[in-house]
TORNU-65624 format. One line per field, with one value per residue: residue in one letter; chain; x, y, z of N, C-alpha, C in turn. Coordinates in nm, 3 decimals. Layout:
<atoms>
code = a,... $
unit = A,... $
nX = X,... $
nY = Y,... $
nZ = Z,... $
caX = X,... $
caY = Y,... $
caZ = Z,... $
cX = X,... $
cY = Y,... $
cZ = Z,... $
</atoms>
This chain:
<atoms>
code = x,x,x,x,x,x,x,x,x,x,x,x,x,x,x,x,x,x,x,x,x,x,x,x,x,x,x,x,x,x,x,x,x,x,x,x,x,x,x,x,x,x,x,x,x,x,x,x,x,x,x,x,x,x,x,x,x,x,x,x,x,x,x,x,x,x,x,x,x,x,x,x,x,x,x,x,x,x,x,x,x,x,x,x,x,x,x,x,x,x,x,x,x,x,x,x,x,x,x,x,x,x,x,x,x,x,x,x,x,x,x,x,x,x,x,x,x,x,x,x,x,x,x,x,x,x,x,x,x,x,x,x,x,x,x,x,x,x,x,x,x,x,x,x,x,x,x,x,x $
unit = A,A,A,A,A,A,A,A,A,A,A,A,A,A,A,A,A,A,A,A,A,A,A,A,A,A,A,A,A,A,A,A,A,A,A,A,A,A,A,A,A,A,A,A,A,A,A,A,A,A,A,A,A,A,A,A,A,A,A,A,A,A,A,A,A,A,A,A,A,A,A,A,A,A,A,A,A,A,A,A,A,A,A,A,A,A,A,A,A,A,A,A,A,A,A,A,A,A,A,A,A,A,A,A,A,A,A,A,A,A,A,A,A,A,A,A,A,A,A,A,A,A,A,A,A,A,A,A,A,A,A,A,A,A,A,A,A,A,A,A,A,A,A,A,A,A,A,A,A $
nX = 8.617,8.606,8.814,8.808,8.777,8.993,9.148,9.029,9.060,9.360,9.353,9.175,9.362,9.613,9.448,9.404,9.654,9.752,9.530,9.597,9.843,9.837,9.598,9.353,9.209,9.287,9.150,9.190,9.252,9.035,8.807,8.967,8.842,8.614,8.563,8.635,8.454,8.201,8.275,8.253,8.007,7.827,7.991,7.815,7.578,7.425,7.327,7.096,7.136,7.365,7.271,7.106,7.235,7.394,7.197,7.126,7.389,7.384,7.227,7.279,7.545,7.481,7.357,7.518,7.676,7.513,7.539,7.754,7.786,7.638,7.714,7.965,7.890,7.808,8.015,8.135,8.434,8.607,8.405,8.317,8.513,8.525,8.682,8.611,8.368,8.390,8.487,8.292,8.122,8.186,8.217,7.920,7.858,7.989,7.852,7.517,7.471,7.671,7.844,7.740,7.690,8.009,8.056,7.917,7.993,8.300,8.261,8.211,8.400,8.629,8.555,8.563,8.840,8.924,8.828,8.962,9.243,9.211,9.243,9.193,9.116,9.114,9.178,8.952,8.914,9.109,8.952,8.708,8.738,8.909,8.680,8.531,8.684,8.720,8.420,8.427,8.612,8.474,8.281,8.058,7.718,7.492,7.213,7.287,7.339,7.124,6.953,6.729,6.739 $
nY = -0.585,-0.487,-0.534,-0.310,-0.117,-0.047,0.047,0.283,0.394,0.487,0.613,0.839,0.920,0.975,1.215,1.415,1.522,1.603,1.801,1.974,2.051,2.181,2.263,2.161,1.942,1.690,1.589,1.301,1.174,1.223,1.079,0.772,0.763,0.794,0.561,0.379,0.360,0.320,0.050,-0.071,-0.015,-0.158,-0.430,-0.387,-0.421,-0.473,-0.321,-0.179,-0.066,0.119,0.278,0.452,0.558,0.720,0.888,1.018,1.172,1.323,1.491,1.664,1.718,1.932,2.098,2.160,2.281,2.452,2.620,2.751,2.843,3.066,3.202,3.319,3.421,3.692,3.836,3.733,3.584,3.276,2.953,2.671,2.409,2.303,2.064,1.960,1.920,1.696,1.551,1.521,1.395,1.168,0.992,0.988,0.809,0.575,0.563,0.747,0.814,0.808,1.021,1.256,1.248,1.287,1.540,1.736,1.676,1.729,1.972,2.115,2.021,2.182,2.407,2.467,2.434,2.634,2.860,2.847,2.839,3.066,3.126,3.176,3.046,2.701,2.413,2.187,1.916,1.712,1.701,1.628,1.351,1.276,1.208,1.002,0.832,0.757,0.666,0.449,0.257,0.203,0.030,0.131,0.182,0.354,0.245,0.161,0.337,0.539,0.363,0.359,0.166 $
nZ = 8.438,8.119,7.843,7.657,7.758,7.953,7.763,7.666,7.888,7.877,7.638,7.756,7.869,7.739,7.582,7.777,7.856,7.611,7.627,7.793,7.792,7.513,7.480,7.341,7.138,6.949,6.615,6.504,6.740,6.881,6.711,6.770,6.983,6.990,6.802,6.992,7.202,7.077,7.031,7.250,7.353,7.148,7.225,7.432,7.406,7.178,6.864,6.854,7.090,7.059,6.855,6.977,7.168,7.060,6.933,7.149,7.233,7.029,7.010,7.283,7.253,7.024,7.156,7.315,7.128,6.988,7.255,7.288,7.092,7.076,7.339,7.262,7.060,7.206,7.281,7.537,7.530,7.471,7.602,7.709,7.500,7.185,7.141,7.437,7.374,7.140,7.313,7.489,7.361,7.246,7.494,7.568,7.396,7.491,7.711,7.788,8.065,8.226,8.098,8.028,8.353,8.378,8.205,8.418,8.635,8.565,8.502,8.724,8.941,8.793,8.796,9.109,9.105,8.953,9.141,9.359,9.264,9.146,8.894,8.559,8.357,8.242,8.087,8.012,7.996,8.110,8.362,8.302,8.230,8.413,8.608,8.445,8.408,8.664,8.710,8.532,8.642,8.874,8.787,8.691,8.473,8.294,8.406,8.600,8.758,8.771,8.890,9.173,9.400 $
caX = 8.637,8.619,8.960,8.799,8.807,9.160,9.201,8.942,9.163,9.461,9.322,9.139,9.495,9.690,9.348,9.446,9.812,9.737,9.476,9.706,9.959,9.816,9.461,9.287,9.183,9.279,8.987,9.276,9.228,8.875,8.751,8.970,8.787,8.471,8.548,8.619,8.358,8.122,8.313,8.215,7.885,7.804,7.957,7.709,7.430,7.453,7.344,7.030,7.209,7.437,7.208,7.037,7.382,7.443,7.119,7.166,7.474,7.417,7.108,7.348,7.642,7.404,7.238,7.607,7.738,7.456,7.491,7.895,7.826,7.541,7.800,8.076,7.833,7.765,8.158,8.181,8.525,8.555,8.382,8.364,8.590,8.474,8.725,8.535,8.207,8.397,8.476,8.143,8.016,8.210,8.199,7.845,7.844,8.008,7.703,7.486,7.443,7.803,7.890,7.634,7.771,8.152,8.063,7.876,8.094,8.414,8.262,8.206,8.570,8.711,8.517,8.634,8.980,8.934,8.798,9.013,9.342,9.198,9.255,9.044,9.094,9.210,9.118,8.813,8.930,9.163,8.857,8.638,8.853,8.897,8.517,8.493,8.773,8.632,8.301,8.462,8.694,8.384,8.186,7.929,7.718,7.364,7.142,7.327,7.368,7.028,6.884,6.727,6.755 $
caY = -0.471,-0.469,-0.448,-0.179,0.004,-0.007,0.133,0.395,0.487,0.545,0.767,0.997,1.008,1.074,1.328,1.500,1.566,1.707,1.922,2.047,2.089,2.250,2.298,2.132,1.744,1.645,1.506,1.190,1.072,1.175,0.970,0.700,0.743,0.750,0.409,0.269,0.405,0.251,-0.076,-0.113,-0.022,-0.289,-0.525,-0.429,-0.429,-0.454,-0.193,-0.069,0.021,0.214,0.406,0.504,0.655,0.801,0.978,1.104,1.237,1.380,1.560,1.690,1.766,1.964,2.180,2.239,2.337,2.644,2.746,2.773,2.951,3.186,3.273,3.361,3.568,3.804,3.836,3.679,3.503,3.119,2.884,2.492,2.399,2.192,1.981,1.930,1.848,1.656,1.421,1.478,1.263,1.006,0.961,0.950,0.701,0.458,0.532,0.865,0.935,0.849,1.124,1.334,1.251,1.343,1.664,1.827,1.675,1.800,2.115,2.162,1.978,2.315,2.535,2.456,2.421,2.750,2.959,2.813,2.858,3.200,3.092,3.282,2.941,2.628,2.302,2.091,1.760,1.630,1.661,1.494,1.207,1.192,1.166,0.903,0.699,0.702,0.576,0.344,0.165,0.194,-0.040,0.235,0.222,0.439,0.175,0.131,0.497,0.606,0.289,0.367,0.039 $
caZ = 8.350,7.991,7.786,7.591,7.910,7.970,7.630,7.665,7.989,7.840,7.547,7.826,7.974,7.641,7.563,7.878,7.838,7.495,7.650,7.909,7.638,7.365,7.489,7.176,7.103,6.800,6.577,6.524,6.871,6.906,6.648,6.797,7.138,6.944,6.777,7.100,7.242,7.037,7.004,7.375,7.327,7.066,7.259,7.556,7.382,7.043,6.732,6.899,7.256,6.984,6.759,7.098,7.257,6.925,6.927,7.303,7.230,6.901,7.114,7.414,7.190,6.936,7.203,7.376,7.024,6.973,7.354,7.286,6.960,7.133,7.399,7.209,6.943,7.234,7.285,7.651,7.523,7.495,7.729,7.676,7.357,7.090,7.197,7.506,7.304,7.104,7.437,7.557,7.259,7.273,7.632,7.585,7.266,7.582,7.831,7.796,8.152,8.244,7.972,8.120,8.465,8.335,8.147,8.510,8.734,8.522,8.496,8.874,8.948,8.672,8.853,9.188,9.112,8.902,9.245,9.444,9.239,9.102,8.746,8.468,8.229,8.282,8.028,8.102,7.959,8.226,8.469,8.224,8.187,8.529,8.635,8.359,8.448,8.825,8.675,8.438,8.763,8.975,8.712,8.686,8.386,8.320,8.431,8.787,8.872,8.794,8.969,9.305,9.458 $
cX = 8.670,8.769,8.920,8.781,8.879,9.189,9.123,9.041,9.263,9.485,9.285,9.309,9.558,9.573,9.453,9.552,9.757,9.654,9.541,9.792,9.942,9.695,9.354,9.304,9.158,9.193,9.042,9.175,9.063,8.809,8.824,8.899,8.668,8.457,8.541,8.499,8.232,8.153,8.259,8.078,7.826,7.861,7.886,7.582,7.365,7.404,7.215,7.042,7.276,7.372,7.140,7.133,7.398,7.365,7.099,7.256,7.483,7.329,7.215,7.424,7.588,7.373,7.400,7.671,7.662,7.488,7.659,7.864,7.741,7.667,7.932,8.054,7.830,7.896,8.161,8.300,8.485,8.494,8.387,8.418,8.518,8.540,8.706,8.389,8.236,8.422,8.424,8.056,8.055,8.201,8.030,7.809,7.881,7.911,7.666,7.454,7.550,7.870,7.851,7.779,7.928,8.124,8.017,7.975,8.258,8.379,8.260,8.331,8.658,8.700,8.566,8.787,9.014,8.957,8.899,9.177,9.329,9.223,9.188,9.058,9.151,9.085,9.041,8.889,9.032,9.065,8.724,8.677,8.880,8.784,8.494,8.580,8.753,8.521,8.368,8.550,8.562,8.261,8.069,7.900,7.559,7.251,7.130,7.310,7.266,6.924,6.863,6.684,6.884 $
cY = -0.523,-0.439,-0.310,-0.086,0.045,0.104,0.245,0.501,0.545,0.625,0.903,1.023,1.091,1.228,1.447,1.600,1.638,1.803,1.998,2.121,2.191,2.323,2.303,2.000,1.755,1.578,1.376,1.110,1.154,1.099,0.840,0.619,0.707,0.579,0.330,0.266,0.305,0.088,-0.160,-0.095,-0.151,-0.438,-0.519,-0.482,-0.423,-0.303,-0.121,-0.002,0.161,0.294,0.476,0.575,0.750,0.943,1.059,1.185,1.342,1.517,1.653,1.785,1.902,2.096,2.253,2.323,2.499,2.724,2.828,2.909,3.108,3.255,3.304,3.477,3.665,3.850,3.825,3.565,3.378,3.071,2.711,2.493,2.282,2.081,1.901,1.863,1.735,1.507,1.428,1.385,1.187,0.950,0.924,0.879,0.578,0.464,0.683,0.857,0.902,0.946,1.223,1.391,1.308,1.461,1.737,1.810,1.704,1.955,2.181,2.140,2.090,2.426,2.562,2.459,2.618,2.877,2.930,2.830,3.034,3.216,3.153,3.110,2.813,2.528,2.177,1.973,1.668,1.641,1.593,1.372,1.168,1.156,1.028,0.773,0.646,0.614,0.432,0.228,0.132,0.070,0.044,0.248,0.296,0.370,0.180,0.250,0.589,0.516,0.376,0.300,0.077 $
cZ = 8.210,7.925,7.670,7.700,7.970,7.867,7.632,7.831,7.983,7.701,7.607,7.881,7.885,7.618,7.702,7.903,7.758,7.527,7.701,7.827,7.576,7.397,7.365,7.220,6.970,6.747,6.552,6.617,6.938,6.861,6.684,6.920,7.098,6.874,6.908,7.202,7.194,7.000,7.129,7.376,7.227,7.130,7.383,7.530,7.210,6.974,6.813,6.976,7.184,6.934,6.885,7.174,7.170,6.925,7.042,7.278,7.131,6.969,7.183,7.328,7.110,6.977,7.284,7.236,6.989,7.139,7.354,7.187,6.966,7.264,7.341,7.151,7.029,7.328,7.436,7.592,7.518,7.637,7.712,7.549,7.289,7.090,7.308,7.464,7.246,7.144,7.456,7.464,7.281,7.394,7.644,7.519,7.436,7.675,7.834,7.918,8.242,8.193,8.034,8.238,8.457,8.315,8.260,8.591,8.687,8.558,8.653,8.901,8.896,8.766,9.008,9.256,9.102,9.049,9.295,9.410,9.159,8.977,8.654,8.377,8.270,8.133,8.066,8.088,8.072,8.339,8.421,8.276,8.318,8.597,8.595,8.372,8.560,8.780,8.613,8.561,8.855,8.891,8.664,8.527,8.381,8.407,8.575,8.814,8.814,8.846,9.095,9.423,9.566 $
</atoms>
């Protein structure tokens, strides 16, 4: 394991708390996640691995940002927070289809909890963060877990 992977573990944790908390991610410690994010990226694979995560994410992020702002316009209340997008980039700056993988499997993990505790809301980012920290302990990066070897 990578020591930028420790450190990327214990920002999704602080992230988490503060979601729990407050229910908001500060742009602070997003842009710190995003540096590290990409600090690990560059050293996987240097600047083109990077502009290539960048552009995945910018993609993903881009397309969740109008479907947020299309469901809101037609007043169905909030649904993913921009604080959530704002970890779904960087999470995918460190591997777009670990990011991916985090942002569905949080959202199913939310939704499950949600039914099951009868909740109308609860904050995505501590089931992000935990998806991603599973991947991230498990070694899992896009390559391996869309191999089908």
């Amino acid at each position: 394991m990578h020591p930028l992977d420790l450190i990327l573990i214990a920002l999704l944790i602080v992230a988490s708390v503060i979601d729990v908390r407050e229910r908001r991610l500060p742009n602070p410690l997003a842009a710190v996640i995003c540096a590290v994010s990409a600090a690990r990226c560059l050293a996987q694979g240097g600047v083109d691995l990077l502009v290539s995560h960048m552009l995945a994410a910018a993609a993903l992020c881009t397309a969740l940002v109008f479907l947020e702002v299309a469901w809101r316009s037609r007043g169905a209340g909030a649904g993913i927070g921009m604080g959530d997008i704002k970890l779904t980039f960087a999470l995918m700056i460190w591997d777009p289809t670990a990011g991916c993988l985090s942002l569905v499997g949080g959202l199913c993990a939310l939704a499950i909890w949600a039914i099951a505790t009868r909740v109308r809301t609860l904050p995505l980012i501590p089931y992000l963060a935990l998806i991603q920290i599973a991947l991230i302990m498990c070694g899992a990066d896009g390559s391996r877990l869309i191999s089908l070897r």
